[in-house]
N, CA, C and O atoms as a Maestro MAE file, in Angstrom:
{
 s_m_m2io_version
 :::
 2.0.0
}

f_m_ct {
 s_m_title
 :::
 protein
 m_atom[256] {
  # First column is atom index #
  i_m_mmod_type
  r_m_x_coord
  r_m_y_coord
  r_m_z_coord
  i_m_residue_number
  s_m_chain_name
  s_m_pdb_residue_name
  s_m_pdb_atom_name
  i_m_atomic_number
  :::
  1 25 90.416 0.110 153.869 1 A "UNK " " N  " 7
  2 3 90.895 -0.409 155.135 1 A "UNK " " CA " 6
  3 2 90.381 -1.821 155.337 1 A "UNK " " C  " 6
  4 15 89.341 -2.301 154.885 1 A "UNK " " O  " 8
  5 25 91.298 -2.398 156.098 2 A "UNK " " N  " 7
  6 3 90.603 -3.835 156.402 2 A "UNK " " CA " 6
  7 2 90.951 -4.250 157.842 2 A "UNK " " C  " 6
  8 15 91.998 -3.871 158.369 2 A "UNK " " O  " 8
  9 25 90.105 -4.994 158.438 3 A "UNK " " N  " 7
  10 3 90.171 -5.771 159.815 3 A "UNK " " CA " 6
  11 2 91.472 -5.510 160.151 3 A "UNK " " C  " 6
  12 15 91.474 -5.331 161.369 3 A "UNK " " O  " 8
  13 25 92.826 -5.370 159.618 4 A "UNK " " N  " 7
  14 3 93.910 -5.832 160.231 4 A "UNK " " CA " 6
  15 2 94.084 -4.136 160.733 4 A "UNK " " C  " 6
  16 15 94.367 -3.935 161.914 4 A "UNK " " O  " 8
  17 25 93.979 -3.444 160.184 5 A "UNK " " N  " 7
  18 3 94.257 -2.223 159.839 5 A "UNK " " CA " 6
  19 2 93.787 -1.105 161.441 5 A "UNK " " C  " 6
  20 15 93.012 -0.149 161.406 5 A "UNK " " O  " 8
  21 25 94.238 -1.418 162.199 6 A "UNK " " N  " 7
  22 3 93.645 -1.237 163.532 6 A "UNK " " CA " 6
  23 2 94.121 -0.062 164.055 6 A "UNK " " C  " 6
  24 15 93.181 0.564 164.543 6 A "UNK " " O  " 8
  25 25 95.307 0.591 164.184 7 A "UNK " " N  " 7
  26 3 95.425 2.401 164.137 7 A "UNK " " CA " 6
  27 2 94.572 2.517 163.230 7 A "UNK " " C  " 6
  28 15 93.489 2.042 163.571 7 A "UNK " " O  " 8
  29 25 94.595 3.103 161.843 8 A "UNK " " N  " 7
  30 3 93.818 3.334 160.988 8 A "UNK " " CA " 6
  31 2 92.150 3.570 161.007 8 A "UNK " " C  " 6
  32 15 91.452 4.485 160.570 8 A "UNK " " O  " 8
  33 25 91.881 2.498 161.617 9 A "UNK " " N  " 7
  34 3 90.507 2.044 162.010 9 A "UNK " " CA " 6
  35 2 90.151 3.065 162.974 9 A "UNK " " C  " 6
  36 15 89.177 3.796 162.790 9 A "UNK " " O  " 8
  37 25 91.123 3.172 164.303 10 A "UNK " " N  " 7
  38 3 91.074 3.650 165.626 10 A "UNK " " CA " 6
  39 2 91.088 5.645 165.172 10 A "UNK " " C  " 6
  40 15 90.528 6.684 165.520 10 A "UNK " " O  " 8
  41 25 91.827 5.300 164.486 11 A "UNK " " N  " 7
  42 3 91.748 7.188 164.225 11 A "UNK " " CA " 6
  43 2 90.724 7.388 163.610 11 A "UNK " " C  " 6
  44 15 90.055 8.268 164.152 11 A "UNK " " O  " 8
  45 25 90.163 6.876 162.491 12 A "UNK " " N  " 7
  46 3 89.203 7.349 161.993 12 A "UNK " " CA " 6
  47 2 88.002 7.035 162.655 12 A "UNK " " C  " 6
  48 15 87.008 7.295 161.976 12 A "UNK " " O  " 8
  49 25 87.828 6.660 163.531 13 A "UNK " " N  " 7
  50 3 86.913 6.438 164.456 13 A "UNK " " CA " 6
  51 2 86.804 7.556 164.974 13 A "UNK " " C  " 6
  52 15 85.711 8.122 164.952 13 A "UNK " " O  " 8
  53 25 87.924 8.149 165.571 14 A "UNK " " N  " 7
  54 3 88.229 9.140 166.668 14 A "UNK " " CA " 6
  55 2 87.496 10.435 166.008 14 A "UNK " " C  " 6
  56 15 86.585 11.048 166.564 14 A "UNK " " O  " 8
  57 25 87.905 10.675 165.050 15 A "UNK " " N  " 7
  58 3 87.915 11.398 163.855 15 A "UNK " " CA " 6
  59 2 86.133 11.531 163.879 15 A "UNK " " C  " 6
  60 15 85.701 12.683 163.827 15 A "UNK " " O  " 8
  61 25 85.274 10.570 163.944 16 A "UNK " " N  " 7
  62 3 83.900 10.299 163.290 16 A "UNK " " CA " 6
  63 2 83.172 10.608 164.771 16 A "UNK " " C  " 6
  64 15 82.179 11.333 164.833 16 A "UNK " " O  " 8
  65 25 83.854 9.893 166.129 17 A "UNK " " N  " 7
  66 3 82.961 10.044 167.201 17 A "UNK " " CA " 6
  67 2 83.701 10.613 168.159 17 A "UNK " " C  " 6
  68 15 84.041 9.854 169.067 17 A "UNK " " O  " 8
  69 25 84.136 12.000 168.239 18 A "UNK " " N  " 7
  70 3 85.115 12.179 169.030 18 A "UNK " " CA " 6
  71 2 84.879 12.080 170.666 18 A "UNK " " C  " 6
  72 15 85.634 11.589 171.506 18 A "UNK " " O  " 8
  73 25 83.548 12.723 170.850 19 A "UNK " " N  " 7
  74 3 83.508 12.045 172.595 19 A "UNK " " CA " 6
  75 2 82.747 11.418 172.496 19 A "UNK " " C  " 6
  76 15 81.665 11.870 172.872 19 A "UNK " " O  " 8
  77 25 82.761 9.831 171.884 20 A "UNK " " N  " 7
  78 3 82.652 8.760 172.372 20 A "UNK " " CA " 6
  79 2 83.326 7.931 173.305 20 A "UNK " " C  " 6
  80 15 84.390 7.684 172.738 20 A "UNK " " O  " 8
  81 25 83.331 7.355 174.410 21 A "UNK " " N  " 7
  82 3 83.976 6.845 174.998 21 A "UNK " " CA " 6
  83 2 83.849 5.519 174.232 21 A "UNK " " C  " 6
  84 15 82.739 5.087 173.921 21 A "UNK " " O  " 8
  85 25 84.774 4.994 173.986 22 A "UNK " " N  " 7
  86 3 84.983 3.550 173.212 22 A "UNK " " CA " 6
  87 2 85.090 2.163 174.238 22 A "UNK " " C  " 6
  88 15 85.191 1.046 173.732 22 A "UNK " " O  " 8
  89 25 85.060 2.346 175.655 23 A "UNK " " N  " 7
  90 3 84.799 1.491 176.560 23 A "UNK " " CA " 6
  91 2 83.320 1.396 176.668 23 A "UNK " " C  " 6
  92 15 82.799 0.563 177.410 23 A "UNK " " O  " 8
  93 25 82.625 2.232 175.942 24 A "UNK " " N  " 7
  94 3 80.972 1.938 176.519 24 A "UNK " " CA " 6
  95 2 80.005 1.310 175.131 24 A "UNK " " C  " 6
  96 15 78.822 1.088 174.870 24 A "UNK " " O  " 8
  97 25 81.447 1.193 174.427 25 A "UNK " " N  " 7
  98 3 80.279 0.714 173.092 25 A "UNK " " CA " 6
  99 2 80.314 -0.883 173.309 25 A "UNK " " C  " 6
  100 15 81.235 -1.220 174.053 25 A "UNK " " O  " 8
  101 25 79.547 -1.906 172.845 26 A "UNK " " N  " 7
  102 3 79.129 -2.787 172.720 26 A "UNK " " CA " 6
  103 2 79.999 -3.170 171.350 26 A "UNK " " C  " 6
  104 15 80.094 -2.324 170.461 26 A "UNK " " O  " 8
  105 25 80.645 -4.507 171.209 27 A "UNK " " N  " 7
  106 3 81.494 -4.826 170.344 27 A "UNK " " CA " 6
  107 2 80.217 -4.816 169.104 27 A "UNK " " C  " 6
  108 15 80.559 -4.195 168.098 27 A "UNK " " O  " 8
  109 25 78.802 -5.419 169.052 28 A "UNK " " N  " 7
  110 3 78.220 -5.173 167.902 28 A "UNK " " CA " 6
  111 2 78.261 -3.607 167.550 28 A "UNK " " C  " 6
  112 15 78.229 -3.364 166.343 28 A "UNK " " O  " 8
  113 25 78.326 -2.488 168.436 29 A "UNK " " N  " 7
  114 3 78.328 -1.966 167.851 29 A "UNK " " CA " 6
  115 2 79.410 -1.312 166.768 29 A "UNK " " C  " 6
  116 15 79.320 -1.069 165.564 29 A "UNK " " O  " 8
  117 25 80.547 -1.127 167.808 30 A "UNK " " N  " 7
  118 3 81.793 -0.896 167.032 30 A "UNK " " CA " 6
  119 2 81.896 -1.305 165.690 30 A "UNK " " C  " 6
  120 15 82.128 -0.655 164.671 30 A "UNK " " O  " 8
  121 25 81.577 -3.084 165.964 31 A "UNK " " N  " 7
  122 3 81.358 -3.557 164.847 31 A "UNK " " CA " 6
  123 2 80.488 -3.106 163.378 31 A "UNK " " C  " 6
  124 15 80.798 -3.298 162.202 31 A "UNK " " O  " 8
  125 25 79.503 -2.555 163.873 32 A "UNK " " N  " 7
  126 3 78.963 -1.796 162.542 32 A "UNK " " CA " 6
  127 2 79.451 -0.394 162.112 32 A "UNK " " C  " 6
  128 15 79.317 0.193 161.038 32 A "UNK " " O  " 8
  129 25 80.206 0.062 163.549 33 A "UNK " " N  " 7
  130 3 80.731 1.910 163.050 33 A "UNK " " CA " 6
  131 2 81.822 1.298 162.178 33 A "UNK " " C  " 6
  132 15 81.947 1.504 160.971 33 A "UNK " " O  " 8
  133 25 82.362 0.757 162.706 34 A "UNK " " N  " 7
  134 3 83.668 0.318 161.473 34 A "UNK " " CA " 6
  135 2 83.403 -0.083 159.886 34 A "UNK " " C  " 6
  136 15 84.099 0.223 158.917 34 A "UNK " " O  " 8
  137 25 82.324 -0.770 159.916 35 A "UNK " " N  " 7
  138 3 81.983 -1.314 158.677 35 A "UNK " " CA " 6
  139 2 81.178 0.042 157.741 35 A "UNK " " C  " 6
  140 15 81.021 0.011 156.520 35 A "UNK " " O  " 8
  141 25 80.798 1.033 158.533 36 A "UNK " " N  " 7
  142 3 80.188 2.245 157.991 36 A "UNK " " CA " 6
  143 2 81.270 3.026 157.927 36 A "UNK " " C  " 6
  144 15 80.974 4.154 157.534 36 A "UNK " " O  " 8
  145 25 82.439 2.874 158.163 37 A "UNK " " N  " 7
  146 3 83.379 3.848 157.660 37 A "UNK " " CA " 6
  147 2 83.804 3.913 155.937 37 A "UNK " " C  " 6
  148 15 83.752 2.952 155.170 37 A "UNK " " O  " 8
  149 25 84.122 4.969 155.674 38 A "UNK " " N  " 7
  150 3 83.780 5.070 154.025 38 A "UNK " " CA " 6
  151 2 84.914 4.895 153.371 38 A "UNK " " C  " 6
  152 15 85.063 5.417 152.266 38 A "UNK " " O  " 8
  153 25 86.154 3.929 154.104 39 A "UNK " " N  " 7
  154 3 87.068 4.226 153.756 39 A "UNK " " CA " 6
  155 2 87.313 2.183 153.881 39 A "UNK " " C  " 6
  156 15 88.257 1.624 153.321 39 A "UNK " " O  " 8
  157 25 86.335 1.485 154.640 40 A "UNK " " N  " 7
  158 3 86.689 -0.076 155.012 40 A "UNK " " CA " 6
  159 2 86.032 -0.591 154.045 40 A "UNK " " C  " 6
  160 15 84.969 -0.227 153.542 40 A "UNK " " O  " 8
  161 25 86.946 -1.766 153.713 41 A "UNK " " N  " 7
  162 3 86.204 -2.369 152.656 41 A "UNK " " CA " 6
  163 2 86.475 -4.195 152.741 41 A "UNK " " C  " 6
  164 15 86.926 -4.909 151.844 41 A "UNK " " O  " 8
  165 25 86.181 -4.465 153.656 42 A "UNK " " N  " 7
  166 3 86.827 -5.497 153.994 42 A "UNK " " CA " 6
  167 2 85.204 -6.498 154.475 42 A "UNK " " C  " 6
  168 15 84.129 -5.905 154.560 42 A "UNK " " O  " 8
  169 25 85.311 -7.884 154.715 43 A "UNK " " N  " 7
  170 3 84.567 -8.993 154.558 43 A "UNK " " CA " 6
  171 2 84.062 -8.721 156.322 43 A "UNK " " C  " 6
  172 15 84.698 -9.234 157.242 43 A "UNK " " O  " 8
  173 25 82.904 -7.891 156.537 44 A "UNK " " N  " 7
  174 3 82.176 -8.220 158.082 44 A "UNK " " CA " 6
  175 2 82.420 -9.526 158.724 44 A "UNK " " C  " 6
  176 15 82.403 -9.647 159.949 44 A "UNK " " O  " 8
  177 25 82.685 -10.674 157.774 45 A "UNK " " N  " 7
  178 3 82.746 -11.623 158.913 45 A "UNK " " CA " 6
  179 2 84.633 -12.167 159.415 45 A "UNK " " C  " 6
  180 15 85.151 -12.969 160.192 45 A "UNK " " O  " 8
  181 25 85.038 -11.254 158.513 46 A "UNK " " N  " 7
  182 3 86.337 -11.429 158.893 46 A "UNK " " CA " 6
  183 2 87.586 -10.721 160.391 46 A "UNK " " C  " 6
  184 15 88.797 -10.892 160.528 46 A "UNK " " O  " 8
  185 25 86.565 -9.927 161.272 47 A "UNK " " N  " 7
  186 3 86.595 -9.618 162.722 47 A "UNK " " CA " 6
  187 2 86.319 -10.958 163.543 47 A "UNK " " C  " 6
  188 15 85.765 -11.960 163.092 47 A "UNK " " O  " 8
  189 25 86.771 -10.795 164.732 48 A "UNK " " N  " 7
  190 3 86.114 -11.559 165.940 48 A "UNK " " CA " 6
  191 2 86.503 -10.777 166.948 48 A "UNK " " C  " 6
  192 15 87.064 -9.724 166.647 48 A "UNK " " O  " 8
  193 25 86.349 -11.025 168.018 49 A "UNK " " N  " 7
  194 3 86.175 -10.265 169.219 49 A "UNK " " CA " 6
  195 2 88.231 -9.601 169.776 49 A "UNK " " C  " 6
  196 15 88.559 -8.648 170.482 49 A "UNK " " O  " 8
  197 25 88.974 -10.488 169.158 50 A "UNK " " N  " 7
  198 3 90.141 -9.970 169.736 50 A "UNK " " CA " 6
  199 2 90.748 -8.568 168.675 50 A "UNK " " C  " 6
  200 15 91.607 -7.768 169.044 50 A "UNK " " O  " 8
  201 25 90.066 -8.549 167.349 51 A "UNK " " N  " 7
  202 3 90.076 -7.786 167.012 51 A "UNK " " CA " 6
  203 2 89.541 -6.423 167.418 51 A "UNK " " C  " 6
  204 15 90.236 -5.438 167.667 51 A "UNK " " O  " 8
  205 25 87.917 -6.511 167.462 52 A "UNK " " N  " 7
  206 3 87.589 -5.963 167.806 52 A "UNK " " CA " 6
  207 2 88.124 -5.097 169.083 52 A "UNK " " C  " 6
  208 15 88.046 -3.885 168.884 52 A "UNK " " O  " 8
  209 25 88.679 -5.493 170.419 53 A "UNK " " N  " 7
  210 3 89.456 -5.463 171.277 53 A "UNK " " CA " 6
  211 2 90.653 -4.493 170.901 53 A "UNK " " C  " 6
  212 15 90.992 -3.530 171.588 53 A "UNK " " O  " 8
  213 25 91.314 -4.932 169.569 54 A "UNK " " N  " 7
  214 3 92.389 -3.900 170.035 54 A "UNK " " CA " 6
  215 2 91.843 -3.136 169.219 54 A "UNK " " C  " 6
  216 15 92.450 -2.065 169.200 54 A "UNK " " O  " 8
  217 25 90.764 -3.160 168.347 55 A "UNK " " N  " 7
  218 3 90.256 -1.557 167.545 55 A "UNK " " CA " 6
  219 2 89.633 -0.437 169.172 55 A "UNK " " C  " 6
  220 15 89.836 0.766 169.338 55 A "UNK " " O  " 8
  221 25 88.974 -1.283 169.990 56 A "UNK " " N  " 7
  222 3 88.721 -0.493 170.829 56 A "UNK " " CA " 6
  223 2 89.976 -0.164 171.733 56 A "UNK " " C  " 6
  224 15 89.830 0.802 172.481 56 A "UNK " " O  " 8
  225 25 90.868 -0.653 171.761 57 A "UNK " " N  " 7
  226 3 92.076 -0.568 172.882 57 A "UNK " " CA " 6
  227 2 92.773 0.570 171.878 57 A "UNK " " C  " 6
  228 15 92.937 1.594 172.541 57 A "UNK " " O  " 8
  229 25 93.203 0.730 170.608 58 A "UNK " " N  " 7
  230 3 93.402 1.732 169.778 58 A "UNK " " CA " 6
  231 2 92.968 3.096 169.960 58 A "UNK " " C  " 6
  232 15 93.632 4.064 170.332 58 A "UNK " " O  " 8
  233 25 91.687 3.018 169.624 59 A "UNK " " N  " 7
  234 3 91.022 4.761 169.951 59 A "UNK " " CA " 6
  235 2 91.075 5.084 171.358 59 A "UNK " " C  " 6
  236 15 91.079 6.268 171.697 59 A "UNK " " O  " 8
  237 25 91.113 4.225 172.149 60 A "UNK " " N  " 7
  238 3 91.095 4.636 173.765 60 A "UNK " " CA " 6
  239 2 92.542 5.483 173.477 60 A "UNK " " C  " 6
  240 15 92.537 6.712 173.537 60 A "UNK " " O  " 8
  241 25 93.431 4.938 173.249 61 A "UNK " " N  " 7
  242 3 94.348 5.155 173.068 61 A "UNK " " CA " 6
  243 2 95.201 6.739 172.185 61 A "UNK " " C  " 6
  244 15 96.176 7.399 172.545 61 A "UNK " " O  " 8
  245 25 94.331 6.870 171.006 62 A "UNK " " N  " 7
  246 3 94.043 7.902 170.248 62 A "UNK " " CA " 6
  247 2 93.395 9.252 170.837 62 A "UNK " " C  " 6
  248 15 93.652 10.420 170.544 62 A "UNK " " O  " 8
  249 25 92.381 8.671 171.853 63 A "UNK " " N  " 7
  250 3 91.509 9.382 172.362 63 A "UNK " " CA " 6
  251 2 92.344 10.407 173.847 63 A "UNK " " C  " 6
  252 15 92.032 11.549 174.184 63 A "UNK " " O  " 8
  253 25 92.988 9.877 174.222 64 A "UNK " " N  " 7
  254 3 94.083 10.117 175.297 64 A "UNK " " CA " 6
  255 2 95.163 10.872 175.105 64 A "UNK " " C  " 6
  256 15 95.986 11.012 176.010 64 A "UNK " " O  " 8
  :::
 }
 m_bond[255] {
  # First column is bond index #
  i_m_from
  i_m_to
  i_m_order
  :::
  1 1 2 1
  2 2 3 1
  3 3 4 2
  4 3 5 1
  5 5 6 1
  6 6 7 1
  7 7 8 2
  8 7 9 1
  9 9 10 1
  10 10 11 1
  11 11 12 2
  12 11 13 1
  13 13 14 1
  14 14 15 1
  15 15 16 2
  16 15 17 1
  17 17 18 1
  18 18 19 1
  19 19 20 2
  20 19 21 1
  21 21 22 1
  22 22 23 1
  23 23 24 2
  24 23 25 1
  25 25 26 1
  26 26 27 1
  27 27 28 2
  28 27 29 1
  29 29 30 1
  30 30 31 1
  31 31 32 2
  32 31 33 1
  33 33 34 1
  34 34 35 1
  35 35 36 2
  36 35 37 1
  37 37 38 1
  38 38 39 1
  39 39 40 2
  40 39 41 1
  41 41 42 1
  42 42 43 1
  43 43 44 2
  44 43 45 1
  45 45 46 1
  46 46 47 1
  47 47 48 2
  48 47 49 1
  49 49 50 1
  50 50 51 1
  51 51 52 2
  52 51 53 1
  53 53 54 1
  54 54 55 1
  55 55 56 2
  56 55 57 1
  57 57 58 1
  58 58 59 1
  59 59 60 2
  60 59 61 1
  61 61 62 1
  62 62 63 1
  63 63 64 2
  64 63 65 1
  65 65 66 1
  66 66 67 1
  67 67 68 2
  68 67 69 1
  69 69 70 1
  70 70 71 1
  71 71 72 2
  72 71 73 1
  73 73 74 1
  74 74 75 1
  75 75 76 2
  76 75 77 1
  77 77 78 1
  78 78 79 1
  79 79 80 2
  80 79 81 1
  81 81 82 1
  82 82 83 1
  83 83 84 2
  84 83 85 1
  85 85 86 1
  86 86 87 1
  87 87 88 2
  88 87 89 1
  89 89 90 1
  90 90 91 1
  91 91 92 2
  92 91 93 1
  93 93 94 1
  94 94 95 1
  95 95 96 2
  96 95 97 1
  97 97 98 1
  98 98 99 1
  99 99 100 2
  100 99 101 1
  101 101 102 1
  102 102 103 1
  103 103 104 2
  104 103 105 1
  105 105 106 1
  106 106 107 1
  107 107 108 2
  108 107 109 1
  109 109 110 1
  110 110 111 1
  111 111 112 2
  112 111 113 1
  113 113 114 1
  114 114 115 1
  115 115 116 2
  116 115 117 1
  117 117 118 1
  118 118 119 1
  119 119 120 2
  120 119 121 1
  121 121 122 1
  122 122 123 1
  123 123 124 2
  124 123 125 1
  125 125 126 1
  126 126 127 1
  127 127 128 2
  128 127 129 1
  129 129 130 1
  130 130 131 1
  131 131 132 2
  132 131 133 1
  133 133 134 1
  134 134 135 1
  135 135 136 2
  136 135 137 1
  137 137 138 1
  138 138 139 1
  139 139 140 2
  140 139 141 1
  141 141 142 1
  142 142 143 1
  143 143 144 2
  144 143 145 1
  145 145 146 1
  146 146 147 1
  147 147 148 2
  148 147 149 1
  149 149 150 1
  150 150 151 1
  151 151 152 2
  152 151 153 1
  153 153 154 1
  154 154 155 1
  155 155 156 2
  156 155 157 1
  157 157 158 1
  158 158 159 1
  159 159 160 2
  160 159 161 1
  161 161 162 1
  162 162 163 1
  163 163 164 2
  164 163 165 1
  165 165 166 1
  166 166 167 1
  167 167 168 2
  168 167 169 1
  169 169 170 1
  170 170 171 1
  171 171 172 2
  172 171 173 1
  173 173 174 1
  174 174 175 1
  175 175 176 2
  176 175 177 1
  177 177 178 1
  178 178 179 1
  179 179 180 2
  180 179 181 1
  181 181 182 1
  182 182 183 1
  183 183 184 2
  184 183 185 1
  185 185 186 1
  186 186 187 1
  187 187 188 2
  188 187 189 1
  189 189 190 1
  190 190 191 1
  191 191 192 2
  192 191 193 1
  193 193 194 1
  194 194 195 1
  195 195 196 2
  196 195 197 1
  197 197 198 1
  198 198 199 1
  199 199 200 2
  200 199 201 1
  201 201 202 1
  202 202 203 1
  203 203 204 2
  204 203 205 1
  205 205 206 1
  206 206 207 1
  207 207 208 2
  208 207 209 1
  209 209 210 1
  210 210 211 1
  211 211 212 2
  212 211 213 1
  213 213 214 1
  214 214 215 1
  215 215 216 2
  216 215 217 1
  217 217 218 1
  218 218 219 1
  219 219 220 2
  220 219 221 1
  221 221 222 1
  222 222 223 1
  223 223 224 2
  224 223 225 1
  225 225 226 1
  226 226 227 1
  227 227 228 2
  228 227 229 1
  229 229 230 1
  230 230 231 1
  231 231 232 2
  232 231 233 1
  233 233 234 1
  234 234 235 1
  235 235 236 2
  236 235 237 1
  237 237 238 1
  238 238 239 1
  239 239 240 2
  240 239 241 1
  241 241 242 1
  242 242 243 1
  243 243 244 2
  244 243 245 1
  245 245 246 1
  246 246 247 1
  247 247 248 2
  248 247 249 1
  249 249 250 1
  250 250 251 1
  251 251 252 2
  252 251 253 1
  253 253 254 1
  254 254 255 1
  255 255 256 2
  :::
 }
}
């Protein structure tokens, strides 16, 4: 998976933290659950915050 890959990202998130509320995480953190997924393989510095954004706007979404 990579940065762009944002359903993907968002389900397997869902999948890993299911009652997490994804409005209460801190973009660093997201930022590292994503990069610990065993399935991303993509360059950490290649996110920024609008990404991040719709990975969290995704699982909210998933989560619902």
């Amino acid at each position: 998976m990579k940065w762009t890959d944002i359903h993907e990202i968002a389900t397997e998130l869902y999948k890993k933290f299911p009652n997490q509320d994804p409005l209460a995480l801190r973009f660093t953190d997201l930022h590292r659950r994503v990069r610990e997924l065993p399935a991303f393989d993509d360059d950490p510095k290649h996110s920024n915050e609008k990404i991040l954004e719709a990975i969290q706007m995704a699982w909210l979404e998933e989560r619902d």
